[in-house]
C-alpha positions as CSV (number, residue, x, y, z in Angstrom):
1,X,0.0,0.0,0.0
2,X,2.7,2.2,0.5
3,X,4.2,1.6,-2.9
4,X,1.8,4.3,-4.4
5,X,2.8,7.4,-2.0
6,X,6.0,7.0,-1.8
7,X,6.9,6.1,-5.6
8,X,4.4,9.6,-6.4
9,X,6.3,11.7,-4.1
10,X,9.8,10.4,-5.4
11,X,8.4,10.8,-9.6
12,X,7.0,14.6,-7.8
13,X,10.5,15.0,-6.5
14,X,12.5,14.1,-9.6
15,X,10.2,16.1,-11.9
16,X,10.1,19.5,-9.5
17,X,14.2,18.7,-9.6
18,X,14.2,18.9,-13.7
19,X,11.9,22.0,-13.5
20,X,14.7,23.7,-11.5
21,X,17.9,22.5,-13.3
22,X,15.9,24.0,-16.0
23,X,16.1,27.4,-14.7
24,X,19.9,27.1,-13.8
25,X,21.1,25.8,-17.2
26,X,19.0,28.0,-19.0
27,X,19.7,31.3,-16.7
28,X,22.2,32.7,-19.6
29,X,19.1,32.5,-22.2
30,X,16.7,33.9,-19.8
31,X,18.2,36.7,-19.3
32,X,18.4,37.8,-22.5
33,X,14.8,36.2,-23.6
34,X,13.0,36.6,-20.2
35,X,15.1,38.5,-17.5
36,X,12.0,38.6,-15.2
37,X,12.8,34.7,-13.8
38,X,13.7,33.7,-10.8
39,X,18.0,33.6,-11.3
40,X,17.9,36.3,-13.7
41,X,15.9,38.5,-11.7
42,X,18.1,37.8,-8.8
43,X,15.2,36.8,-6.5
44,X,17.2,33.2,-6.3
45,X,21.1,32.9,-6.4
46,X,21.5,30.1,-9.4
47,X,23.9,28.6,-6.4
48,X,20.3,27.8,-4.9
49,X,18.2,26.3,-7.8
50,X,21.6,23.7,-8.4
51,X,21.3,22.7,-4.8
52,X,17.3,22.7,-4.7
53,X,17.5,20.7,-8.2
54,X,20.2,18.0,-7.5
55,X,18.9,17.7,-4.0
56,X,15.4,17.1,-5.3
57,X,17.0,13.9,-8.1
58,X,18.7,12.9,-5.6
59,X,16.1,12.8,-2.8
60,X,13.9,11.6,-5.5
61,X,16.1,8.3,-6.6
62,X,16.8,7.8,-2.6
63,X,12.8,6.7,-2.2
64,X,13.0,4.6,-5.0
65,X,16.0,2.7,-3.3
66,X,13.6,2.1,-0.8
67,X,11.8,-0.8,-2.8
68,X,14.8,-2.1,-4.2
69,X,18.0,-2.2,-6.3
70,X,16.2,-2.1,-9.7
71,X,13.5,0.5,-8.9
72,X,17.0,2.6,-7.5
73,X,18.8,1.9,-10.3
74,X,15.7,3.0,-12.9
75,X,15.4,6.4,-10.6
76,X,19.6,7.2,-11.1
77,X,18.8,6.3,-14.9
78,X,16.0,8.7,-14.5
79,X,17.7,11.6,-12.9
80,X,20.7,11.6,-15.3
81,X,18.1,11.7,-18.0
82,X,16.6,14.7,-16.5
83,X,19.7,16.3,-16.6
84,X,21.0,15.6,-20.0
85,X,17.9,16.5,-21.0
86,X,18.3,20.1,-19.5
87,X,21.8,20.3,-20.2
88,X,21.8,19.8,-24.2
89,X,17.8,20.9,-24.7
90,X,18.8,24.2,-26.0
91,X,21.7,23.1,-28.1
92,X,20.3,19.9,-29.6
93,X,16.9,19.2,-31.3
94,X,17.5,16.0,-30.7
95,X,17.1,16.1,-27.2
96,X,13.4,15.7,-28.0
97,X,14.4,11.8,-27.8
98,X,15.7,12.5,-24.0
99,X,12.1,14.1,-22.9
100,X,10.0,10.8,-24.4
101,X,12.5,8.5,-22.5
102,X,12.1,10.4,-19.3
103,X,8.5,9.8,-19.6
104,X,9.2,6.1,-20.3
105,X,11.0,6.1,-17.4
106,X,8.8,6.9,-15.0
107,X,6.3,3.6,-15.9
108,X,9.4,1.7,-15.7
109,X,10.8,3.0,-12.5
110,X,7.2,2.4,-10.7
111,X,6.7,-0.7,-12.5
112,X,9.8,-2.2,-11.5
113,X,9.1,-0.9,-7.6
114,X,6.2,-3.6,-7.6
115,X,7.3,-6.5,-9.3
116,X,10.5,-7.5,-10.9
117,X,11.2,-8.8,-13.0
118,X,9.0,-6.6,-15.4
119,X,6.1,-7.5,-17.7
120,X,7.5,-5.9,-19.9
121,X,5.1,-7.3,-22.7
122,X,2.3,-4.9,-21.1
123,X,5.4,-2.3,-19.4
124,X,7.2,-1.7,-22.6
125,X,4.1,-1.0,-24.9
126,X,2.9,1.4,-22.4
127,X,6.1,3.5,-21.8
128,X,7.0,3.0,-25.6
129,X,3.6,4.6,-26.7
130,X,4.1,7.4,-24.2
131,X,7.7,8.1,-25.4
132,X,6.4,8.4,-29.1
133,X,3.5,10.4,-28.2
134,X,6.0,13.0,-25.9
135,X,8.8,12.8,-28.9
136,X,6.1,14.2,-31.3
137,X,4.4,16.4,-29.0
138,X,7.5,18.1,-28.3
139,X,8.7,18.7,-31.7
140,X,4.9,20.1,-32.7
141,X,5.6,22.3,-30.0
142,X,8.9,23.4,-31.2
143,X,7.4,23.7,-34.5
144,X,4.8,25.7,-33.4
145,X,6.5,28.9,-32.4
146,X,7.6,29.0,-35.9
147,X,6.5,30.8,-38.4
148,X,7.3,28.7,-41.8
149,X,4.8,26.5,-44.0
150,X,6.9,24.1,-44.5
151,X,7.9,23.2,-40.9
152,X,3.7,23.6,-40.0
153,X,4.2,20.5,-42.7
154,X,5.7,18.2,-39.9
155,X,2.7,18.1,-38.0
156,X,0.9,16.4,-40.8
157,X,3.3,13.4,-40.8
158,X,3.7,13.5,-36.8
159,X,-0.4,13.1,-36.1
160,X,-0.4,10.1,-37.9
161,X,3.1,8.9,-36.4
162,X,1.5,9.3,-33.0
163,X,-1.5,7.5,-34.3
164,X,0.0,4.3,-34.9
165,X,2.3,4.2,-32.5
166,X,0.3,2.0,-30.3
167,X,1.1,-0.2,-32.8
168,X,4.9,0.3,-33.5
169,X,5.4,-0.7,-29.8
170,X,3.5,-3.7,-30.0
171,X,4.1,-6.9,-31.6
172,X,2.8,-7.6,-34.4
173,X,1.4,-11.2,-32.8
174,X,-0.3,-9.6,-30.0
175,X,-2.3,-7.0,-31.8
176,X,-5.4,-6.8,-31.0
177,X,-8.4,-4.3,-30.5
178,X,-6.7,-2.2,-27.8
179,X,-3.6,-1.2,-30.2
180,X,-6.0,0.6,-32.2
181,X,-8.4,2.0,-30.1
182,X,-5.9,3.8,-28.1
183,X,-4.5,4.8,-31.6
184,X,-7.4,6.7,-32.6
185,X,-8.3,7.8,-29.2
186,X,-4.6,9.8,-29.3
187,X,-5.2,10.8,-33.0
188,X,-8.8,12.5,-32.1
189,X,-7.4,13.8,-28.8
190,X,-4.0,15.7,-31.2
191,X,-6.5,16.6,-33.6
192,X,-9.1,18.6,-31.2
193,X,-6.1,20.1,-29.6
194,X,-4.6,21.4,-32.8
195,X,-7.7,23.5,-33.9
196,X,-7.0,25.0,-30.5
């Protein structure tokens, strides 16, 4: 029963830790984009959001530790994502790749603080469609603050990309109704929210 509190507040702890390494490693483009924040402002000393943030990961992959090696080890894989993640975001479109397996990574760091070893035949589908779907989410919203035709053309191949990937992640063997349901549950969901 404790499982459930505990593995929230460490996933709360590791994602409130990414949200401040965020602000530190992008404090030289804040304050030239927005020099209102936090660091640039001077309100907090960027000394403070490092030891807030890396105190948060690492309080954060401690209470996984707390239901065993592998959920510990999945929460250090976690945190160091978070961080290369904030450390290359701005430099690297690629890093879009980084977000989606930070998302994957939380279902396998809870997952893996329940049972192990992991189904991963339900796990891996799960987390795999959630990486696709943050992957493409993230680039549309890259894409979005840009002004060009032909990069608005990127959404038209990413919807459908997002559509199917329910089932990209699963094997071909064990399709079955659910693959595509959630498939065109995602695809009506990206739609609605682009005419918005």
């Amino acid at each position: 029963p404790r499982i459930v509190p505990v593995m929230s507040l460490a996933m709360v702890m590791l994602y409130a830790g990414g949200m401040a390494l965020n602000d530190f490693f992008d404090r030289a483009i804040d304050a030239n984009e927005r020099p209102r924040r936090p660091i640039p402002s001077g309100r907090i000393p960027p000394r403070n959001a490092a030891v807030l943030g890396f105190g948060l990961l690492a309080g954060g992959a401690g209470f996984c530790a707390a239901f065993g090696l592998m959920p510990f080890i999945f929460g250090l894989a976690l945190a160091t994502t978070i961080v290369l993640y904030n450390l290359l975001h701005a430099k690297w479109a690629g890093s879009v790749v980084l977000m989606g397996l930070c998302r994957a990574l939380v279902y396998f760091t809870c997952a893996s603080a329940v049972t192990w070893p992991l189904a991963w035949r339900l796990v891996g589908p799960l987390g795999g469609v959630l990486m696709i779907y943050i992957i493409a989410l993230s680039v549309i919203a890259r894409v979005e603050a840009k002004s060009s035709a032909g990069r608005r053309g990127w959404v038209a191949w990413l919807l459908p990309i997002i559509a199917i990937s329910p089932l990209i992640v699963v094997r071909p063997a064990a399709w079955s109704w659910w693959p595509v349901a959630v498939g065109a549950v995602m695809l009506a969901w990206l739609v609605a929210s682009m005419r918005h």
